[in-house]
N, C-alpha and C positions, 0 to 999 in steps of 0.2 A: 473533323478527324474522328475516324471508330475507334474506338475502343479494343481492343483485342480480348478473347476470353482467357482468364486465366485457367481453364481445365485442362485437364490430359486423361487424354483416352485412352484405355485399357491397349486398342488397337496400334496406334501412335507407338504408345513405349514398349509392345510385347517383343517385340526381338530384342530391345536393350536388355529388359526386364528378364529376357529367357539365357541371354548371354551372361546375365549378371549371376544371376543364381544357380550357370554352371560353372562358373566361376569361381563359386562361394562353397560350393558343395560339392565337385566332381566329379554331377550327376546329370541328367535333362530331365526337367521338368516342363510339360505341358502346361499352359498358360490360356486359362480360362475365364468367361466372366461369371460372378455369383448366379447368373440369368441361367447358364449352362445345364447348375445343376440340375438333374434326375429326385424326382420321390418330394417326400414330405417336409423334408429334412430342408430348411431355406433360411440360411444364415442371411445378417445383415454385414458381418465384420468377414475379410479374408479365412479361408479355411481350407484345408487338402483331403485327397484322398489315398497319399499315399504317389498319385503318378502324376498329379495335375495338382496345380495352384489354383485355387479360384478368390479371383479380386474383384475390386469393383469396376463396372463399367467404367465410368468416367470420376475422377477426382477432379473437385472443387473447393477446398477445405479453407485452402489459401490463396491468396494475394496476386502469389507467382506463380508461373507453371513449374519452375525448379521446384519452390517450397512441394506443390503437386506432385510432380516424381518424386521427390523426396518421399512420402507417403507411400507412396509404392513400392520404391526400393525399401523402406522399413519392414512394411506388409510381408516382401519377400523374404527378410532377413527372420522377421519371427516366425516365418511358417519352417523357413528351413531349421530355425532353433529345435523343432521338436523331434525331427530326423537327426539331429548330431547329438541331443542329449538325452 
C-alpha cells in the first residue's frame, strides 16, 4: 500500500485560499507563488504587494495535509494582518 503525500499545493488550495481571505478581509486578493515574484527582491516566507499574496509553492512542514493548509490559511491571515492594522 502507498503512502499518500502529505503536501498541498499552492494550486490545490488557491480558490479555498482566495475565498478565505475574501472572506476575512472584504477584499480579492490574487494568489500567487513566491516563484512569481518579479526583480531582486526573493523572499523565502509569505509576502504581498499590496494586490497579490505570495505563498509557498507547495507546503510540507507537517504530517497532515490539514496540519499543511493550516499553514496557509495562517500565512493568509498574517499577510492580511498588515492591511487591517
Amino acid at each position: 500500500m502507498e503512502a499518500t503525500s502529505p503536501s498541498v499545493n499552492l494550486v490545490e488550495a488557491q480558490r479555498l485560499l482566495s475565498l478565505f481571505a475574501q472572506g476575512i478581509s472584504g477584499r480579492y486578493f490574487h494568489l500567487q507563488p513566491l516563484a512569481a515574484l518579479q526583480g531582486e527582491f526573493r523572499p523565502v516566507t509569505p509576502v504581498s504587494d499590496g494586490r497579490t499574496l505570495f505563498l509557498p509553492d507547495t507546503v510540507e512542514e507537517f504530517a497532515k495535509p490539514r496540519q499543511n493548509l493550516g499553514f496557509y490559511k495562517v500565512a493568509v491571515m498574517h499577510q492580511l494582518g498588515f492591511f487591517e492594522f
